[in-house]
C-alpha positions in Angstrom: 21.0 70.8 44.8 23.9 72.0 46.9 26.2 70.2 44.7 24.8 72.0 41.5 24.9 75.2 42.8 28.7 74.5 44.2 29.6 73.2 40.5 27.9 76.2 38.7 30.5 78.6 38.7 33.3 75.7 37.4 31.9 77.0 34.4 33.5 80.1 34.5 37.0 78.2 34.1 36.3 76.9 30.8 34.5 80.1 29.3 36.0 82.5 27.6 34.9 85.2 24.7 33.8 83.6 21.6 37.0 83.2 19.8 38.3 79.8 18.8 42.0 79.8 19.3 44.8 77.1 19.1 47.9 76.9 20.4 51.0 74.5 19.0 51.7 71.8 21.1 55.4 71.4 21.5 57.0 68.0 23.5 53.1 67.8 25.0 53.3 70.7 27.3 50.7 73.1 25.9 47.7 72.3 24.3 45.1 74.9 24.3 41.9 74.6 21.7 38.3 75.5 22.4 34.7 74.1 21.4 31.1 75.9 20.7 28.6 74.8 23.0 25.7 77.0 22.7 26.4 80.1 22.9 29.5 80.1 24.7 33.2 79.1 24.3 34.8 76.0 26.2 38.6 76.0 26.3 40.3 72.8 26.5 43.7 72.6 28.0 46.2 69.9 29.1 47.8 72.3 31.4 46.9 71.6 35.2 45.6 74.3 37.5 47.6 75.1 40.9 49.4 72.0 41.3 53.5 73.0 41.0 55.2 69.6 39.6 59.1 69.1 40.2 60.3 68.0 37.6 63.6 66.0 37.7 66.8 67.0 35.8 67.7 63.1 35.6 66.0 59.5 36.1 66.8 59.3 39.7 68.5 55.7 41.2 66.4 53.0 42.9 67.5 54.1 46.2 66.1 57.8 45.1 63.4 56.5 44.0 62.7 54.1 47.5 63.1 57.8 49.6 60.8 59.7 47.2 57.9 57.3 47.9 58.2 57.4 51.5 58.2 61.2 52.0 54.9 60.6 49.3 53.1 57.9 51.9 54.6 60.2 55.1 53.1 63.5 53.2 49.7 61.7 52.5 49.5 59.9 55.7 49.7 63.5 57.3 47.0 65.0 55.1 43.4 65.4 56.0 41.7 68.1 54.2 40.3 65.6 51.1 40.9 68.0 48.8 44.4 68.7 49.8 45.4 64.9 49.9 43.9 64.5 46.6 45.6 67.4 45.0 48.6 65.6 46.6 48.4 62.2 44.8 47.3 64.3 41.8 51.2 65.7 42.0 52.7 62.4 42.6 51.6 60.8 39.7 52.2 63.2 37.8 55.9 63.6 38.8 55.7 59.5 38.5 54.7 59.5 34.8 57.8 61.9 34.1 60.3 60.0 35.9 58.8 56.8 33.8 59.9 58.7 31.4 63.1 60.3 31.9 64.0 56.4 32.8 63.9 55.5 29.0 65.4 58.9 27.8 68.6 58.2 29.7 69.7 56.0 26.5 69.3 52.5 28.7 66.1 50.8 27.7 66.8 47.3 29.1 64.0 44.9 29.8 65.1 45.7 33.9 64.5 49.1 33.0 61.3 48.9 31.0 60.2 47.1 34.0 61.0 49.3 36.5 59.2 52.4 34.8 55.9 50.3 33.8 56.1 49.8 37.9 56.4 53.3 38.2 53.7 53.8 35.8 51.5 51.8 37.8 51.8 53.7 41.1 50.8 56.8 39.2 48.0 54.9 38.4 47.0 53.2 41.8 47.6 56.7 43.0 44.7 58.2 40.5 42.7 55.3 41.7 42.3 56.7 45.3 41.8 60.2 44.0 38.4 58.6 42.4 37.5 56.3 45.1 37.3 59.6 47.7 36.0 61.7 45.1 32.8 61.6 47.4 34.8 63.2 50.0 37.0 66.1 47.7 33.6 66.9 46.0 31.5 66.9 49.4 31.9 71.2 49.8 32.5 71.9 45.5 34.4 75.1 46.2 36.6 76.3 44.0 39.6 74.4 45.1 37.4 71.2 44.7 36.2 72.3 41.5 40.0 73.3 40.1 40.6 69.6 41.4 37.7 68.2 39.4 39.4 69.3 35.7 42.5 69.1 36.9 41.8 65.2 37.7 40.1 65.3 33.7 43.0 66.9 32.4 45.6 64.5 33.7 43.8 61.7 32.0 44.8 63.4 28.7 48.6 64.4 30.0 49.3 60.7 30.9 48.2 59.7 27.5 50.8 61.8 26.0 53.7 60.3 28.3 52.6 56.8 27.5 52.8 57.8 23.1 55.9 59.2 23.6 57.4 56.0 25.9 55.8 53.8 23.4 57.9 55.3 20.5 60.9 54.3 23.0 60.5 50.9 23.4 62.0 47.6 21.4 59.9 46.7 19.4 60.5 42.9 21.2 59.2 44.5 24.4 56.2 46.1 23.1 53.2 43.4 23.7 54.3 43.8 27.4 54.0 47.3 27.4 50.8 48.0 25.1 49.0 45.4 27.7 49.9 47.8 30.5 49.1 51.0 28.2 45.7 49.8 27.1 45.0 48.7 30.6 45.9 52.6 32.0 43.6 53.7 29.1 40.9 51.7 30.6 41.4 52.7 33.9 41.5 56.4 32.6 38.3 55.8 30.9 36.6 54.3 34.3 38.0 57.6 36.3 35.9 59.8 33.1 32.6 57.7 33.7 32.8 57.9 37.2 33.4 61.7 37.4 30.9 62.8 34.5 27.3 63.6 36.3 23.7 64.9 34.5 24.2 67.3 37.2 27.5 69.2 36.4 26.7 72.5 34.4 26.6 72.0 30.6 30.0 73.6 29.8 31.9 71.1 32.2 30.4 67.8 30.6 31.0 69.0 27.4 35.0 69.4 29.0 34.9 66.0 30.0 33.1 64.3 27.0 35.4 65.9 24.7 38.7 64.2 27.1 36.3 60.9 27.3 36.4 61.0 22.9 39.8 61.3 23.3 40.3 58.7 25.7 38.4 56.2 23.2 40.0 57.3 20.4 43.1 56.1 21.7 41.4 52.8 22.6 40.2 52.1 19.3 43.9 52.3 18.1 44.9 49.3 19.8 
């Protein structure tokens, strides 16, 4: 009961006045669209809530890369609040998918360097793993920084899609087995996160949030 009535006003995030509006997605950015349910609005987004992502000017070198992970495991290591930690590895694998990236937009798309940003690829990932396995923890007081977390964790499902299309279109086409065996296993893993995460006891608005991400996850499945 506690957890229902901590989740009930999440539902205020995603209603808005009954007017269906759409904006343009350009380079996978901004995406905003909404759905009826009942008698209310439900605005979808693939913009996250609260979380400030760096975003590098270049594809940083291997030793850049080595420092940036430390500071990440020293920064979580240092982190108790649940929420806060989570919101943490939220950031870095987000900043991770980007770098992946930025790797292949620097013109060099070796096989070393295809390999080096699926590894990249798959911290994000581990790192999104451990935001679902404590999600008993971050969800154990749903306040409204838990909740914000909550779609914010549902929304990056769909932004991590985007970055692995527009890799894809990137890589040899010699290469691409390797890499469409790690994509379809992130869209699994994606998928698991959505199952996990989607409850009968989340208000009505917020499931319909997170089965419209979940068709959109399986869509993408079905394409492979």
């Amino acid at each position: 009961m506690k957890y229902i009535l901590g989740l009930l006003s999440l539902s205020l995030l995603l209603v808005s006045p009954a007017l269906a509006t759409e904006d343009v997605v350009e380079d996978g950015v901004t995406t905003t669209d909404t759905e009826v349910v009942g008698e209310v609005v439900v605005e979808l987004t693939n913009e996250l809530e609260g979380i400030e992502i760096e975003v590098a000017e270049k594809a940083p070198t291997r030793f850049g890369m080595f420092w940036k992970n430390v500071r990440e495991r020293v920064s979580l290591v240092i982190t108790f609040d649940p929420v806060k930690k989570a919101e943490k590895q939220l950031k870095f694998a987000e900043e991770k998918m980007q770098i992946a990236e930025k790797l292949l937009d620097s013109g060099d798309v070796s096989e070393k360097r295809q390999e080096w940003a699926e590894k990249i690829i798959e911290r994000a990932d581990e790192l999104m793993a451990r935001v679902e396995e404590k999600k008993e923890k971050w969800l154990e007081n749903p306040d409204e920084r838990a909740q914000r977390l909550f779609k914010n964790v549902i929304t990056h499902q769909v932004r991590k899609n985007q970055v692995l299309d527009r890799i894809e279109e990137k890589i040899p086409e010699e290469r691409m087995e390797k890499f469409m065996e790690l994509k379809e296993k992130i869209l699994e893993n994606s998928d698991r996160v959505i199952k996990v995460l989607k409850s009968d006891n989340i208000p009505e608005e917020m499931q319909k949030y997170v089965e419209i991400v979940r068709e959109h996850i399986d869509q993408k499945k079905d394409d492979y």
